[in-house]
VEXDREN-2710 file (C-alpha; in Angstrom, 1 decimal):
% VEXDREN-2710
k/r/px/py/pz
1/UNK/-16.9/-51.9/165.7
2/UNK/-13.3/-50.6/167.1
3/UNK/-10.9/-49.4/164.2
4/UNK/-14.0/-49.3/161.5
5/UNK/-15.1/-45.5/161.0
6/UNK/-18.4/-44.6/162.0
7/UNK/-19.8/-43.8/158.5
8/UNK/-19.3/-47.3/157.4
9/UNK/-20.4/-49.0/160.3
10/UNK/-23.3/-46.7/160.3
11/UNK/-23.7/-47.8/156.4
12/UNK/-23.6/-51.3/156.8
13/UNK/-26.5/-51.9/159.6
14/UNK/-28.8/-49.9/157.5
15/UNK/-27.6/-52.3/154.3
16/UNK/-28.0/-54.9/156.5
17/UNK/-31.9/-54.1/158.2
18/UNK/-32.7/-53.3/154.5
19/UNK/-32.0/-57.0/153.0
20/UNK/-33.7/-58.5/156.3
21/UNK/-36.7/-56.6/155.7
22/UNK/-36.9/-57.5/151.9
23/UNK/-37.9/-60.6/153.5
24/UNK/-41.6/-59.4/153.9
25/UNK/-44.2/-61.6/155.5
26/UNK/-41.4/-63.8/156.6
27/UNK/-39.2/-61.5/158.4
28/UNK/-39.6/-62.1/162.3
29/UNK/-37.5/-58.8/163.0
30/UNK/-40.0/-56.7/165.5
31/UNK/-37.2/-54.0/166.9
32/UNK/-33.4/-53.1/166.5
33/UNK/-31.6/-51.7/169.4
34/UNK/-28.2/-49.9/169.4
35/UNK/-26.0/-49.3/171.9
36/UNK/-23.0/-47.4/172.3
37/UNK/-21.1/-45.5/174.9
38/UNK/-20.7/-42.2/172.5
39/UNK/-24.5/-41.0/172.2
40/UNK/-23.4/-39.3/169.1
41/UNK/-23.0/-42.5/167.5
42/UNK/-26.2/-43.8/168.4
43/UNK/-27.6/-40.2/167.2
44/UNK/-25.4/-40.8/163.5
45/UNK/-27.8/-44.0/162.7
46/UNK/-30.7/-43.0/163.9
47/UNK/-30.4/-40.1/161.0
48/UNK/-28.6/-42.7/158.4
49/UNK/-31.9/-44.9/158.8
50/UNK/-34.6/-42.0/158.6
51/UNK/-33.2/-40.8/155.6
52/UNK/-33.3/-44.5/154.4
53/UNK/-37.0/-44.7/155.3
54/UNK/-37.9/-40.9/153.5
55/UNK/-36.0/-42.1/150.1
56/UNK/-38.6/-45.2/150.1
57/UNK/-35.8/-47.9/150.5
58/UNK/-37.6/-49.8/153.0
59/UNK/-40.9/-49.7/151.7
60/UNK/-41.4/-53.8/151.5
61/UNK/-40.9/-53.9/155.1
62/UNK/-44.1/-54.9/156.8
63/UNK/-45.9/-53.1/159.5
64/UNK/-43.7/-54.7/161.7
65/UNK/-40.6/-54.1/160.1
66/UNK/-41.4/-50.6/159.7
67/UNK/-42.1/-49.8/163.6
68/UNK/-38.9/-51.6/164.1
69/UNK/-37.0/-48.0/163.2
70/UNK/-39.0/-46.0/165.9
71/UNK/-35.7/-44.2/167.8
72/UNK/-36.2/-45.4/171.7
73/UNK/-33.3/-42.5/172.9
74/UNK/-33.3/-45.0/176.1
75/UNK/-29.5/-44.3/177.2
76/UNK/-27.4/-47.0/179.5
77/UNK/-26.1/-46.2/182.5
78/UNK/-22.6/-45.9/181.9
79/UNK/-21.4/-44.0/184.5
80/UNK/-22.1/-39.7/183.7
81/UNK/-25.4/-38.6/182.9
82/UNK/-25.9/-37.7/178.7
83/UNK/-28.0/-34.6/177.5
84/UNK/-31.2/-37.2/177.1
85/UNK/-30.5/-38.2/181.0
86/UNK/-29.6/-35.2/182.6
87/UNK/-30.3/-32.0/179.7
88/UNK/-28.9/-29.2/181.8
89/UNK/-26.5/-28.5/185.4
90/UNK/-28.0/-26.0/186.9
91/UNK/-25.8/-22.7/188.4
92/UNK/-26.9/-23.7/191.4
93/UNK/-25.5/-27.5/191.4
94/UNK/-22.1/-25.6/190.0
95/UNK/-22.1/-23.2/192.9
96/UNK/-23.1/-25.7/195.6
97/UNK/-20.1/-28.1/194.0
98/UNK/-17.7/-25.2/193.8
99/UNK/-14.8/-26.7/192.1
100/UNK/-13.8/-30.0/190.7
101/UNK/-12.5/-32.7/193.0
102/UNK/-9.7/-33.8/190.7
103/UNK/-8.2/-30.5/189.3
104/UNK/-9.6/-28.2/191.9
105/UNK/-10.1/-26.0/189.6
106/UNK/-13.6/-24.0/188.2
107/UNK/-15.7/-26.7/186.0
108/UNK/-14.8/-27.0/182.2
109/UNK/-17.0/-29.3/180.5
110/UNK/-18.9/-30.4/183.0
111/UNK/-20.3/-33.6/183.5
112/UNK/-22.8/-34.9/186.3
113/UNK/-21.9/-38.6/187.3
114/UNK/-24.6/-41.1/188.4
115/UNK/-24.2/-40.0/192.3
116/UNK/-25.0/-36.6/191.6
117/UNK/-21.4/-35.3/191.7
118/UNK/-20.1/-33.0/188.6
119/UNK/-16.8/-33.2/187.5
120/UNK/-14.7/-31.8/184.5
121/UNK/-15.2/-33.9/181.5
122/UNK/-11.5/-34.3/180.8
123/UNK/-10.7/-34.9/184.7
124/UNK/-13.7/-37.9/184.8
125/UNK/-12.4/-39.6/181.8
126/UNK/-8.7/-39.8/182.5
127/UNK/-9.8/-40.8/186.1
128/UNK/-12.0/-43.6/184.2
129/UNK/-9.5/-45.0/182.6
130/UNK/-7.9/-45.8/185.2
131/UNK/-10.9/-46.7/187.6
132/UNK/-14.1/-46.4/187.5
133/UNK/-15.5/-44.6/190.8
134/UNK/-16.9/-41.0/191.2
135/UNK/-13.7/-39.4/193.0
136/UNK/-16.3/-37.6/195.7
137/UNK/-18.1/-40.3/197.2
138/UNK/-16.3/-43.6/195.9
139/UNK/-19.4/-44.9/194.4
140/UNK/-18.8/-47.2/191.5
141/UNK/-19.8/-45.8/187.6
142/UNK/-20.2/-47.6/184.5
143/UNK/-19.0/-51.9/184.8
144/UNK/-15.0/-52.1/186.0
145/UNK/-13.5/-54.8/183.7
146/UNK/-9.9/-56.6/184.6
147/UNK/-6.6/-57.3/183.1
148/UNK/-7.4/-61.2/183.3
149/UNK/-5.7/-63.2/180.4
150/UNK/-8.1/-65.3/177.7
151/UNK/-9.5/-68.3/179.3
152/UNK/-12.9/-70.3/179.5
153/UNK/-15.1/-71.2/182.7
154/UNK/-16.6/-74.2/182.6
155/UNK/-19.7/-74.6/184.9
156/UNK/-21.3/-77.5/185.9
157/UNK/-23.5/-79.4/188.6
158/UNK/-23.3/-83.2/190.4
159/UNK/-25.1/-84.6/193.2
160/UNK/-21.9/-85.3/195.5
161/UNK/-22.6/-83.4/198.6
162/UNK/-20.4/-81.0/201.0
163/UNK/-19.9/-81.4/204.4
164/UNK/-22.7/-80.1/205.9
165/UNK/-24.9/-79.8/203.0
166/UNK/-26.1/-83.6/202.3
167/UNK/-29.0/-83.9/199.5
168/UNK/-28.6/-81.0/198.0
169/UNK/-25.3/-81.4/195.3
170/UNK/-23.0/-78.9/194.6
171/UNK/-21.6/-76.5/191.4
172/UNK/-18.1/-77.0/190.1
173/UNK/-16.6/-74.5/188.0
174/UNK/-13.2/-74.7/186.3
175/UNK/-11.5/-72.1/185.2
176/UNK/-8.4/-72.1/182.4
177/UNK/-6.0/-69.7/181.9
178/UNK/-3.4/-70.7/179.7
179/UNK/-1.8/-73.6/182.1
180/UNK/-3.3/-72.5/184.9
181/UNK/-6.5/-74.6/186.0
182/UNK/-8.6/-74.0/189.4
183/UNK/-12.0/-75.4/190.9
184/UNK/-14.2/-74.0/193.3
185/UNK/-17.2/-75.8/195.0
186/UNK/-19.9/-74.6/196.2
187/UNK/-23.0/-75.6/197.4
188/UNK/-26.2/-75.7/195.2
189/UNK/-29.2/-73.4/196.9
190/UNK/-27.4/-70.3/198.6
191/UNK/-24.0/-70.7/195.6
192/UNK/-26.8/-70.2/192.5
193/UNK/-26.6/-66.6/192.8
194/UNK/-23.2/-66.8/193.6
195/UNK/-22.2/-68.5/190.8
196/UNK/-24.0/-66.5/188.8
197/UNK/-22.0/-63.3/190.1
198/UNK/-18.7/-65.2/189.3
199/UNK/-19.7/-65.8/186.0
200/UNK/-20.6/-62.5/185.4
201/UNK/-17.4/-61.3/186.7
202/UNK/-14.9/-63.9/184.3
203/UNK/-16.7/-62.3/181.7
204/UNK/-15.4/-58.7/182.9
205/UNK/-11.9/-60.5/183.4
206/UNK/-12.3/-59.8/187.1
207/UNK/-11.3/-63.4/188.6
208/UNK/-7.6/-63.4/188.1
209/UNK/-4.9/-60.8/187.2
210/UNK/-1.4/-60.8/186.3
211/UNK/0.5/-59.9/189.3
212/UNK/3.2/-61.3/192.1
213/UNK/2.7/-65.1/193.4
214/UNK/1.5/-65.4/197.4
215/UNK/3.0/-68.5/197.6
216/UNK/6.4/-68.9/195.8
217/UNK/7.0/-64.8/195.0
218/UNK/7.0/-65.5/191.4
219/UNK/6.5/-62.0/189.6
220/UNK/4.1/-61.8/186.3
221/UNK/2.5/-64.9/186.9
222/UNK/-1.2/-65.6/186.6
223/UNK/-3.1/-64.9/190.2
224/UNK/-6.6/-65.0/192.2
225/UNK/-7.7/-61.3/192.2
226/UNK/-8.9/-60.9/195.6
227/UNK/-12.2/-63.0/194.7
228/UNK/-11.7/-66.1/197.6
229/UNK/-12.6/-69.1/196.3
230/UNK/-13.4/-72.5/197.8
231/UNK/-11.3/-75.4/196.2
232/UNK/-10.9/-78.5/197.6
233/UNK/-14.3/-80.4/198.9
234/UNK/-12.9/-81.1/202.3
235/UNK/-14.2/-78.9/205.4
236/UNK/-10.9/-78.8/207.8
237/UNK/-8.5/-77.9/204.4
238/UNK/-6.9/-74.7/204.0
239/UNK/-9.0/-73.8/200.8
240/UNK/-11.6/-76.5/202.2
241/UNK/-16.0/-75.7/201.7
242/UNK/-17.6/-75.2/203.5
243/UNK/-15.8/-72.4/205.6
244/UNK/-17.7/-69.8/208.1
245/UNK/-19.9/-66.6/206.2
246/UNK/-17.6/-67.7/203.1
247/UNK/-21.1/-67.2/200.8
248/UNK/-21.6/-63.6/202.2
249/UNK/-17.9/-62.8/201.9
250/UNK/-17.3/-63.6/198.3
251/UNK/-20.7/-61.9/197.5
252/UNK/-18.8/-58.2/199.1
253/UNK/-15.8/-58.9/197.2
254/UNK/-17.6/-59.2/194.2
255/UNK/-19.3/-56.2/195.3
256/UNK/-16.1/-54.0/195.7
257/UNK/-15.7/-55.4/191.9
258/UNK/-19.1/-53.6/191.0
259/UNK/-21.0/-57.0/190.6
260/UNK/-24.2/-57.2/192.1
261/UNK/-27.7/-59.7/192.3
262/UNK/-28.7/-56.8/190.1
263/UNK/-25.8/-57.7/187.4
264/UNK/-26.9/-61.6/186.9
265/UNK/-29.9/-63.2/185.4
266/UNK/-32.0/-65.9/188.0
267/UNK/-32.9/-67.6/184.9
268/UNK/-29.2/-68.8/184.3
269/UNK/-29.3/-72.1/184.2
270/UNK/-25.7/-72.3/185.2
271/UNK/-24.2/-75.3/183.2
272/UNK/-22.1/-73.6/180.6
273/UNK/-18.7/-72.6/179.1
274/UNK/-18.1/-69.0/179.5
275/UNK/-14.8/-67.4/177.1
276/UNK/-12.9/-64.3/178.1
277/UNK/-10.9/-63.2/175.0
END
């Protein structure tokens, strides 16, 4: 929880498994994952809980409360490789690497990124914060999240076809940003996956930015972020679906974005509000 210190967050889920497993026959708890970017946090509750379990506190739990604790170590992939991923660089990797791309200087710290690269730890994270992309090869590490203001996505489905596309209805989403409001249609069997991406990437507050108007110049005004969109249901419009490849090119800006089929989940079933704070 950002701003809470880690010995009271640490505190409070142990409190917190405790009173679920006083439950007993009832509880329906069967495992507990945590996740956080620091592995040293993860690390913190996994000791806060074992001594929990050794000083008898959890005792009531049933069988299946009490395999719920069992430690998984499974890191994320959040860009650089942790100890439990990656335990050592060899010399040789140093020696074949040389120096590191952003201070070209001899490796302090170093950290191996996903793409096999190995940069300085301090170099990687003030390149992070500022973009998210091994500074070798370009390739994208950890999820890239946008300056997009709050706003919902609204996502549902009718049976009024595109040109082109009879029988097969379409998805509307709405987006709203403060006062700003836009639609994009697309068409039901190849747009799914699509849609799915698009979602995926409001919720990384990818769609729109805060930038310069293309049309009236306007500066600090609320703007598409090179994600092309389809927005009026008529073929021979300027913003008009369906237009040529458009399913393909939306799917490699999304890419450039770092989202992927391998981001979404094909069991979406689509119809929803999504809310970026």
């Amino acid at each position: 929880i950002f701003g809470v210190p880690m010995d009271i967050c640490t505190e409070q889920y142990v409190q917190a498994v405790w009173l679920y497993s006083k439950l007993g026959a009832d509880s329906s708890l069967r495992e507990i994952h945590f996740v956080d970017i620091v592995p040293e946090v993860v690390m913190k509750i996994q000791t806060r809980f074992d001594e929990f379990v050794k000083k008898g506190e959890l005792s009531k739990a049933d069988k299946f409360g009490t395999s719920s604790l069992r430690y998984h170590n499974k890191p994320c992939d959040l860009g650089f490789q942790t100890e439990t991923k990656a335990p050592s660089i060899s010399e040789q990797e140093l020696k074949d690497q040389g120096q590191c791309a952003i201070c070209m200087d001899d490796f302090t710290n170093p950290k191996k990124l996903v793409c096999g690269h190995i940069i300085c730890t301090d170099c990687i994270s003030q390149q992070f914060a500022v973009k998210q992309v091994c500074p070798n090869c370009g390739k994208i590490c950890g999820i890239i999240t946008g300056d997009q203001p709050p706003g919902t996505m609204r996502i549902s489905r009718d049976w009024v076809s595109c040109v082109g596309f009879e029988g097969v209805g379409r998805i509307c989403i709405s987006y709203h940003l403060m006062e700003e409001s836009r639609r994009q249609i697309i068409q039901l069997r190849e747009g799914e996956d699509v849609c799915r991406m698009l979602k995926v990437a409001f919720q990384r507050k990818l769609i729109f930015t805060i930038g310069s108007s293309r049309t009236t110049g306007e500066e600090g005004v609320i703007t598409w972020n090179d994600i092309h969109h389809k927005t009026d249901p008529r073929p021979q419009s300027q913003f008009g679906y369906p237009g040529p490849s458009y399913l393909e090119r939306v799917t490699d800006e999304l890419k450039t974005k770092g989202v992927t089929h391998a981001d979404i989940n094909l069991n979406d079933k689509l119809e929803s509000t999504i809310y970026s704070d």
